[in-house]
C-alpha positions in Angstrom: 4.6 -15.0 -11.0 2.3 -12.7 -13.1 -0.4 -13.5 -11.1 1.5 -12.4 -7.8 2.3 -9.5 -9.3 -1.0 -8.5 -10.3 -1.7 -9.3 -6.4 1.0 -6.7 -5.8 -0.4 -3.9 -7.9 -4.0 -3.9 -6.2 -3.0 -4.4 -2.8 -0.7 -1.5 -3.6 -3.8 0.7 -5.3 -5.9 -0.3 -2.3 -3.5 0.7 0.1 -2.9 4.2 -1.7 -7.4 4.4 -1.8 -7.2 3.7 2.4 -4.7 6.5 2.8 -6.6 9.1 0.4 -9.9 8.1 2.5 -8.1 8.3 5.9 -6.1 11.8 4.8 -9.6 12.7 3.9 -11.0 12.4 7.0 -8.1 13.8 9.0 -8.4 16.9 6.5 -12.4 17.1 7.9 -12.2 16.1 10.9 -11.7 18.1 14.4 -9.1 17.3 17.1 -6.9 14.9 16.9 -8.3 13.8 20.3 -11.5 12.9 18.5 -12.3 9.2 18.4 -12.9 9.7 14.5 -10.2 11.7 13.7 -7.2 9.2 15.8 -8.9 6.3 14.0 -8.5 8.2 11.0 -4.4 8.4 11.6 -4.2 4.8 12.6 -5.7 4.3 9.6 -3.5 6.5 7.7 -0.3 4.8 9.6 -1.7 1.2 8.3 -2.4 2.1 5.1 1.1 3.1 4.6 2.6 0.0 6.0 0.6 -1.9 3.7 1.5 0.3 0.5 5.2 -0.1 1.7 4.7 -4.4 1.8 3.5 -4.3 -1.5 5.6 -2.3 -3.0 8.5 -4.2 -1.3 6.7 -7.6 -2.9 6.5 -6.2 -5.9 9.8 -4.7 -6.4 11.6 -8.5 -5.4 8.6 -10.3 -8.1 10.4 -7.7 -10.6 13.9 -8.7 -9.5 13.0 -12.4 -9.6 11.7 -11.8 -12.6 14.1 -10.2 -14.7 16.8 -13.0 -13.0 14.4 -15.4 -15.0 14.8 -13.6 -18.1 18.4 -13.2 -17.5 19.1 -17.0 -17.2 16.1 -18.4 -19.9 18.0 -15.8 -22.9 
C-alpha cells in the first residue's frame, strides 16, 4: 500500500514537471499552428490527464487506507 502510494506521489510530481515544461514552451513558442507549439498543448492536455489519474489513485490508496485503520483499531 505505501509503496503504491509512493508510486502515486511521483507520477503525480512528474505529471505537474510535463505540464510546467509544456506551459513553458507554449509561453515561448509562436503560433499555435506551429508544429512545436500544438505538440506543446498535446503535451500540456496529457500531462494533465495523467496528474488527474494519479491523484484519483492516490486519493482511493488514502481511502483504502484509513478503512484499514478504521477496522485494525
Amino acid at each position: 500500500m505505501v509503496s503504491g502510494i509512493s508510486a502515486s506521489a511521483a507520477g503525480l510530481y512528474q505529471s505537474y514537471q510535463r505540464m510546467a515544461s509544456a506551459a513553458h514552451a507554449i509561453a515561448s513558442g509562436g503560433r499555435l499552428e506551429e508544429p512545436d507549439v500544438l505538440s506543446a498543448v498535446i503535451d500540456l492536455r496529457r500531462a494533465s490527464h495523467a496528474a488527474r489519474a494519479n491523484a484519483g489513485v492516490l486519493r482511493s490508496q488514502s481511502k483504502t487506507l484509513g478503512t484499514l485503520l478504521d477496522i485494525l483499531a
